[in-house]
C-alpha distance (Angstrom), angle and dihedral (degrees) to the residues before:
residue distance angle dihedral
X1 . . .
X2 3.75 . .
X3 3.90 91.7 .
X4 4.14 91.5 58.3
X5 3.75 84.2 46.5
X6 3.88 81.2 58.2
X7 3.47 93.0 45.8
X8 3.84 93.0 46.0
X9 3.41 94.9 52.9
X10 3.45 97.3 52.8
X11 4.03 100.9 -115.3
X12 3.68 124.5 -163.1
X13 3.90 96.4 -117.8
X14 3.85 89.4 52.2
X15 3.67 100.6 116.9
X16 4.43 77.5 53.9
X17 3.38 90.5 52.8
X18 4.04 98.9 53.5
X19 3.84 97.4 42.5
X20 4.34 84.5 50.7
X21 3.56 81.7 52.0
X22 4.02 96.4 40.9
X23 3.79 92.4 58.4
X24 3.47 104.7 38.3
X25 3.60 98.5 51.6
X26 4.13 92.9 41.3
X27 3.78 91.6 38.9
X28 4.15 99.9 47.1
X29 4.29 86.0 41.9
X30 3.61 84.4 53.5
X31 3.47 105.6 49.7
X32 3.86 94.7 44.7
X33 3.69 92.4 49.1
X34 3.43 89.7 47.3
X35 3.82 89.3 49.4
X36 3.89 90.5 53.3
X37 4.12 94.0 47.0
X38 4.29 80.2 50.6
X39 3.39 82.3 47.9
X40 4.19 101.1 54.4
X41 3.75 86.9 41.0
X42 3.92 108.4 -156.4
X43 4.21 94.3 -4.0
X44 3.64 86.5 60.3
X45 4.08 91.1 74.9
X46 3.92 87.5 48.3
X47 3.97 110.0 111.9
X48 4.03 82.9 -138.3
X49 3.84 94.3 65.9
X50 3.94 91.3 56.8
X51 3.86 96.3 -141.9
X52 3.87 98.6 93.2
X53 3.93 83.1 65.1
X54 4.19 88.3 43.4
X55 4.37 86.4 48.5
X56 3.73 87.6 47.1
X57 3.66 107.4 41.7
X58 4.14 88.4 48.5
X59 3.58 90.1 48.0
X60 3.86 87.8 57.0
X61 3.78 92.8 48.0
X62 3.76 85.9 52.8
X63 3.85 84.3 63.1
X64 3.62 107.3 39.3
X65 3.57 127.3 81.4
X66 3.71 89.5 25.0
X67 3.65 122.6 -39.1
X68 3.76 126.7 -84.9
X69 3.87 89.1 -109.8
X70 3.74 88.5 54.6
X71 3.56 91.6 47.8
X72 4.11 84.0 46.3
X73 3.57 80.7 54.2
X74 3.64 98.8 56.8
X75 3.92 94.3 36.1
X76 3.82 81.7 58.3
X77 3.90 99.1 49.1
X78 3.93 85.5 51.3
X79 3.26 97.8 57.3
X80 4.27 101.5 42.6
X81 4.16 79.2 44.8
X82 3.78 93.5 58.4
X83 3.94 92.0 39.1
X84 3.73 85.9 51.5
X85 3.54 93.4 62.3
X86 3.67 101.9 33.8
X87 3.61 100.5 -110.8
X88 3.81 92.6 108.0
């Protein structure tokens, strides 16, 4: 809750906030529908299973918008920024 109050109020580090956001969500759906395809073995790339279309869909979320390693990128510059300036 207190992040979208961030977010709603328009906070400096909200660009920050949204590519934190970006990857984690992308990256942890990724990995545990990857996980589950590992998991069916061959089946999982069968259209009737549903979870090639859940692999493939995340994967392009991963891309668009900016890719996670942009948004890695960002996260990164964030962080040196604030250490910078001693507000780490």
């Amino acid at each position: 809750m207190a992040g979208r109050r961030r977010l709603d109020t328009e906070a400096a580090d909200v660009v920050e906030l949204c590519a934190m956001a970006k990857r984690f969500a992308t990256d942890a759906g990724f990995a545990a529908a990857n996980e589950a395809l590992q998991l069916h073995g061959g089946y999982g790339y069968l259209a009737e299973y549903g979870i090639e279309k859940i692999v493939r869909d995340l994967r392009v979320h991963q891309i668009l918008e900016g890719t996670n390693e942009i948004m890695r990128l960002v996260i990164a510059r964030s962080v040196v920024a604030a250490a910078q300036t001693g507000a780490a």
